[in-house]
Structures are given as C-alpha cells and as structure tokens.
LOBAFI-513280 format. One record per residue: z, x, y of N, C-alpha, C, O in turn; residue in one letter. Coordinates in steps of 0.05 Angstrom, whole numbers, padded with zeros to 5 digits, always signed. Each point is the difference from the previous one (the first is absolute). Layout:
BEGIN
ZXYZXYZXYZXYA
...
END
This chain:
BEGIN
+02621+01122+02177-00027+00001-00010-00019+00010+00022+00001-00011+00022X
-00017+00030-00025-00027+00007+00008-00023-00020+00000-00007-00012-00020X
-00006+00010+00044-00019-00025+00012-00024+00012+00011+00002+00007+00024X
-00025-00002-00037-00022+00001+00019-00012-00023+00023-00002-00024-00006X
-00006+00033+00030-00012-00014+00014-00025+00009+00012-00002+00021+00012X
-00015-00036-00014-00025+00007+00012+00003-00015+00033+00007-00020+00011X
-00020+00052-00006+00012+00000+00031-00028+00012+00019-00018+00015-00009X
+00020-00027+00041-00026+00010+00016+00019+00027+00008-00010+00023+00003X
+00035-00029-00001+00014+00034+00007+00024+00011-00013+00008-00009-00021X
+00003+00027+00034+00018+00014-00018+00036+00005+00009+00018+00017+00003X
-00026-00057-00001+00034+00003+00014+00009-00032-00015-00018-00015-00007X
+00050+00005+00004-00002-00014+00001-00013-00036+00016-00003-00022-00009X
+00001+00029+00025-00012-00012+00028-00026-00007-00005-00006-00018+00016X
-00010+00024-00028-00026+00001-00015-00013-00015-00010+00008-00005-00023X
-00028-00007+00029-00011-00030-00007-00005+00011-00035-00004+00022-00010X
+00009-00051-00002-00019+00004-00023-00029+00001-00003-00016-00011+00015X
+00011+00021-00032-00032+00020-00004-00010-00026-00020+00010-00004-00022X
-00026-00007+00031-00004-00023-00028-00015+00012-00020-00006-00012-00021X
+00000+00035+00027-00021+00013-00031+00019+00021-00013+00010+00021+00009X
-00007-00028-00027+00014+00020-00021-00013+00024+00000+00013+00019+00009X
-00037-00013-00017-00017+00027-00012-00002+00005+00022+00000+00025+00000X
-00003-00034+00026-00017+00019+00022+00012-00004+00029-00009+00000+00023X
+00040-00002-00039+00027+00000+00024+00004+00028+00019+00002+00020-00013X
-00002-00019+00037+00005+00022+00007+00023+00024-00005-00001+00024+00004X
+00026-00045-00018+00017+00015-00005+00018-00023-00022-00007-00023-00006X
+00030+00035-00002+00018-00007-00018+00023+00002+00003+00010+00022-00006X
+00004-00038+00015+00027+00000+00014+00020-00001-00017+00012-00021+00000X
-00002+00040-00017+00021-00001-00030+00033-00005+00022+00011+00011+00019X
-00008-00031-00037+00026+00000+00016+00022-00011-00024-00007-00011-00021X
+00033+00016+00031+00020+00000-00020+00014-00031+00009+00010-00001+00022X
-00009-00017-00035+00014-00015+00009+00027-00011+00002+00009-00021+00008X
+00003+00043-00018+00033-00010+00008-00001+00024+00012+00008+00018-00014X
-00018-00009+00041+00011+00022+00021-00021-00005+00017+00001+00011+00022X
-00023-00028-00029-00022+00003+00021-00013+00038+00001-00024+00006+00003X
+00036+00004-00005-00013+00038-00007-00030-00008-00008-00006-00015-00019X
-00015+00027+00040-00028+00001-00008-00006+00021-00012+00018+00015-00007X
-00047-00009+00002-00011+00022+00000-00041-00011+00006-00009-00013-00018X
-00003+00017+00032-00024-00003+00014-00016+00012-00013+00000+00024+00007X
-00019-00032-00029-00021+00026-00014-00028-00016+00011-00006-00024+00000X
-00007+00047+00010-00030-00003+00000-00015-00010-00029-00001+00011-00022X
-00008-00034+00030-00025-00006-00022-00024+00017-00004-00019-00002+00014X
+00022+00021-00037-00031+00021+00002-00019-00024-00011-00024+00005+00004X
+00028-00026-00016-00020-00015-00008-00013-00015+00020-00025+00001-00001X
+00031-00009+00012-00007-00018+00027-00030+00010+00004-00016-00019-00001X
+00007+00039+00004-00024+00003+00008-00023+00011-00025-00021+00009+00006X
+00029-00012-00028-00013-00006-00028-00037-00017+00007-00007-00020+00012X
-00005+00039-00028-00028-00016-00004+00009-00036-00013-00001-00024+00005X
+00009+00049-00029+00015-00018-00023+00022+00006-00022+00001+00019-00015X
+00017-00044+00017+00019+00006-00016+00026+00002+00016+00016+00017-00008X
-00010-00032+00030+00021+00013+00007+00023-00018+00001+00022+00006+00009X
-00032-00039-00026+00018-00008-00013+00016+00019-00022+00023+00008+00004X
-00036-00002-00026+00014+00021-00014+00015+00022+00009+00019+00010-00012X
-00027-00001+00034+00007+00026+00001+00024+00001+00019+00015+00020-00001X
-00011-00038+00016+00021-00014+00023+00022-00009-00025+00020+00014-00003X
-00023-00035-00014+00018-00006-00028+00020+00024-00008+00024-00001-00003X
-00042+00022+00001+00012+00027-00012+00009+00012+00020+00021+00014-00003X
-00029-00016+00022+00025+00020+00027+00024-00021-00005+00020+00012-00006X
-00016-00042+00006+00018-00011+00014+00023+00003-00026+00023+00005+00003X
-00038-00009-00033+00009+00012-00024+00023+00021+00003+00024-00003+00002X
-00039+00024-00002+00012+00024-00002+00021+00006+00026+00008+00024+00001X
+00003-00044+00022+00016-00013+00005+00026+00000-00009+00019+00011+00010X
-00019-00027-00034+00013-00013-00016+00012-00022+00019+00023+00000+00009X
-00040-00016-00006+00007-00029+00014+00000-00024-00015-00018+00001-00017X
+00031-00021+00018+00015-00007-00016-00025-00032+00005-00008-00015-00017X
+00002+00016+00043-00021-00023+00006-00028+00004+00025+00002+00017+00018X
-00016-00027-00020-00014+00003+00023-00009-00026+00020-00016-00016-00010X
+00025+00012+00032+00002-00021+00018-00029+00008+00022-00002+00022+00012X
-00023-00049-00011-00026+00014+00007-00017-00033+00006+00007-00021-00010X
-00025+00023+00025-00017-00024+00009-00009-00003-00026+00007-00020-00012X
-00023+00037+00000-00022+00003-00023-00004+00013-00015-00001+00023+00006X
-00002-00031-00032-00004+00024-00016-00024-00001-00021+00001-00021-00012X
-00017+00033+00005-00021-00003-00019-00002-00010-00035+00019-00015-00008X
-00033+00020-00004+00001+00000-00030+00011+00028-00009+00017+00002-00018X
-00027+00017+00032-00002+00032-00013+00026+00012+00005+00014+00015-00014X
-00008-00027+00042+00030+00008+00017+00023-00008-00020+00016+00015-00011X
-00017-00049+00009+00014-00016-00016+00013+00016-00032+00022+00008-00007X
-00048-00009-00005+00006+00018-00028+00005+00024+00000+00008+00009-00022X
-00009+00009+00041+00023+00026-00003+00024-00004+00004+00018+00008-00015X
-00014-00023+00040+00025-00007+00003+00019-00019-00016+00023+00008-00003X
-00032-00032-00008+00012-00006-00026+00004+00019-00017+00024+00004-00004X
-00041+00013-00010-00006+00027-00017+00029+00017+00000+00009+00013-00019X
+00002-00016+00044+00020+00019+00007+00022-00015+00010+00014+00009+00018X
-00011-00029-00027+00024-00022+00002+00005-00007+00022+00019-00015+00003X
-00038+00023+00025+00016-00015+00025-00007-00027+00004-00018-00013-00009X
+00038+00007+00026-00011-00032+00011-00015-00002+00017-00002+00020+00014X
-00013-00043-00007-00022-00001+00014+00008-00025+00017+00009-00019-00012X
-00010+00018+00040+00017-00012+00018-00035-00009+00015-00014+00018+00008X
+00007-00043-00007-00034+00002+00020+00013-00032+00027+00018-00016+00005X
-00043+00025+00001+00001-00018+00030+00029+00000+00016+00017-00017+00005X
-00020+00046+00000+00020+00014+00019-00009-00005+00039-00021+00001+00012X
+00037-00003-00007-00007-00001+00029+00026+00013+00020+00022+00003-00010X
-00028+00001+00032+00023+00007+00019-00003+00036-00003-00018+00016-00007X
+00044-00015+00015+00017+00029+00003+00003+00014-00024+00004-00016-00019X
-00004+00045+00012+00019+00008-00023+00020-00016+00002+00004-00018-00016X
+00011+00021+00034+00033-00002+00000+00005-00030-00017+00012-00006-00021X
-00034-00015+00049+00010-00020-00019-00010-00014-00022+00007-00022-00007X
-00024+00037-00004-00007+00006-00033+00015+00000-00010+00008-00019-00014X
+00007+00045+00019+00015+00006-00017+00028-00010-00007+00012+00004-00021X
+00000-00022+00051+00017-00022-00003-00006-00017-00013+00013+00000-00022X
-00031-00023+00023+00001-00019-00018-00007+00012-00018+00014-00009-00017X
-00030+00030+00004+00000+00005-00036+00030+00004-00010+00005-00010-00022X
+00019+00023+00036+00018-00002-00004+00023-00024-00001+00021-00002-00011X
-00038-00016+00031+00016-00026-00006-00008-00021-00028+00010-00020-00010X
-00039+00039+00003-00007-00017-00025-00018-00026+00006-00003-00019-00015X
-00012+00025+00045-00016-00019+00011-00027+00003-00019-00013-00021-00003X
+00004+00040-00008-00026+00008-00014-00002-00011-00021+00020-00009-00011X
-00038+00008+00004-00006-00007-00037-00021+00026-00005-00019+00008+00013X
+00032+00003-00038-00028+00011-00010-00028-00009-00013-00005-00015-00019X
-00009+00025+00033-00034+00006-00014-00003-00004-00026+00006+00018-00016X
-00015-00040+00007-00012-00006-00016-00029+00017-00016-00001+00001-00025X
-00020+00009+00043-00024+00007-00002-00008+00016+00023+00017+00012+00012X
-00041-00011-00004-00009+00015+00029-00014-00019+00019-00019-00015-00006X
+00035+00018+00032-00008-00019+00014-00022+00001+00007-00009-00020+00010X
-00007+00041-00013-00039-00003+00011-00012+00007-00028+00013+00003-00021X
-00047+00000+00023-00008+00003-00008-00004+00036+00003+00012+00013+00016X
-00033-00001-00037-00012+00019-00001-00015+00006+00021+00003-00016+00019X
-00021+00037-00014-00010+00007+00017-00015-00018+00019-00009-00022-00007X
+00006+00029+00026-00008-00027+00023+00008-00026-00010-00018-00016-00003X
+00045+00008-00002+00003-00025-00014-00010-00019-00010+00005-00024+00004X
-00025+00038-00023-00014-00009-00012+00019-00014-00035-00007-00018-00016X
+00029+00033+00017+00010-00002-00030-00007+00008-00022+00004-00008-00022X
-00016+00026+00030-00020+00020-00021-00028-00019-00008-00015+00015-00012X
+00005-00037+00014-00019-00020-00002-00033+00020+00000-00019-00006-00014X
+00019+00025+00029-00020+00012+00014-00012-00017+00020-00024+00003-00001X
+00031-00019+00019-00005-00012+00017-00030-00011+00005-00016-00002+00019X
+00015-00004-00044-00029-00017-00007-00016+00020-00011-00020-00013-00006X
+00015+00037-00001-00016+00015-00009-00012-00012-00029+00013+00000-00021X
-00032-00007+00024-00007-00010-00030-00002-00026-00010-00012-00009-00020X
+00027-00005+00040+00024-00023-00009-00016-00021+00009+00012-00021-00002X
-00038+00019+00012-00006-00020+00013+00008-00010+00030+00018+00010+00013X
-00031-00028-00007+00013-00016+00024+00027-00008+00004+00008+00000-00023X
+00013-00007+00037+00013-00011+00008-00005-00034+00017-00009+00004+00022X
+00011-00028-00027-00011-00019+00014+00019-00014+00022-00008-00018+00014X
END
C-alpha cells in the first residue's frame, strides 16, 4: 500500500509536518519496500484552500492512506470523498510513521482534528456572536 506523509522534507529521515494543507512536502512511500517518492506541496503556500487542494495532489497519488499531525474540515472531506484513510496526531520520522502504521499502531480518523480557518471551527470566531464570558 501507498502512504502519504506530511513532511518538513523530502527524505525518509524527515520530521513530520503537523499541517496537512500547508506541509512542505509529501513523502509517498510504498510500504512493503519502503520505495519513496518526495512531491512538493504546491498548496502549502495558498491564500486559501490548500486543505483542498493538497487532498487532490495526495489523491491523484493513489494512496491508499494519509499519515499527518492535522487535518482540517475541507482537507478531511476530500479525502474521505476519495476513499483514503486519514491517519492524525502523527509525530516523529517518516520512516517511523510509516513503521508503526504498518504494525497497525494507528487508528483511523474519525473526523478532522482542527478546526477551520484560524481554528476557529468555522464558528467565525465571534463575529456577530456576541461576547464570549
């Protein structure tokens, strides 16, 4: 199986990237050979949208899961959308990511581990809403 990882670089050796959308890179790796392949995130530096648009690179992939600190609402539902699994509160190395997901240490994602924009949860972060006490 094919494994995305959100990665600060483009090796196995590579800390995890705890932001899904605005990861510097994507560490696709095969896991019964370890065989990478390192793709630049064009989303990463997005106004907006680059939960979506990061979803659809890792997509078109054809990766089977995605292993990541965080992932959004917008991120979340493409990627469900397109059958992968969603692997969150990642930490460490690719490498040993990608060992324990293969030992079956992970559970999948339920939902998205943050909120919407400025983690707010889409709320609008009080706009309108009154006080907070």
């Amino acid at each position: 199986m094919k494994v995305a990882v959100s990665a600060s670089g483009a090796s196995l050796n590579a800390s995890i990237d705890p932001r899904f959308g605005r990861c510097p890179y994507f560490v696709i790796v095969e896991t019964e050979t370890m065989a990478f392949e390192a793709v630049p995130n064009t989303a990463g530096g997005s106004a907006h949208g680059a939960g979506i648009v990061a979803a659809q690179l890792v997509a078109s992939k054809n990766v089977g899961a995605v292993l990541t600190g965080n992932v959004g609402p917008n991120a979340y539902n493409a990627l469900s959308a397109s059958s992968t699994r969603i692997v969150t509160g990642i930490s460490g190395t690719v490498r040993e990511a990608v060992e324990r997901f293969k030992q079956g240490e992970f559970q999948v994602t339920r939902g998205p581990s943050v909120g919407g924009h400025y983690g707010t949860g889409g709320r609008g972060a009080g706009r309108g809403r009154g006080r907070r006490g």
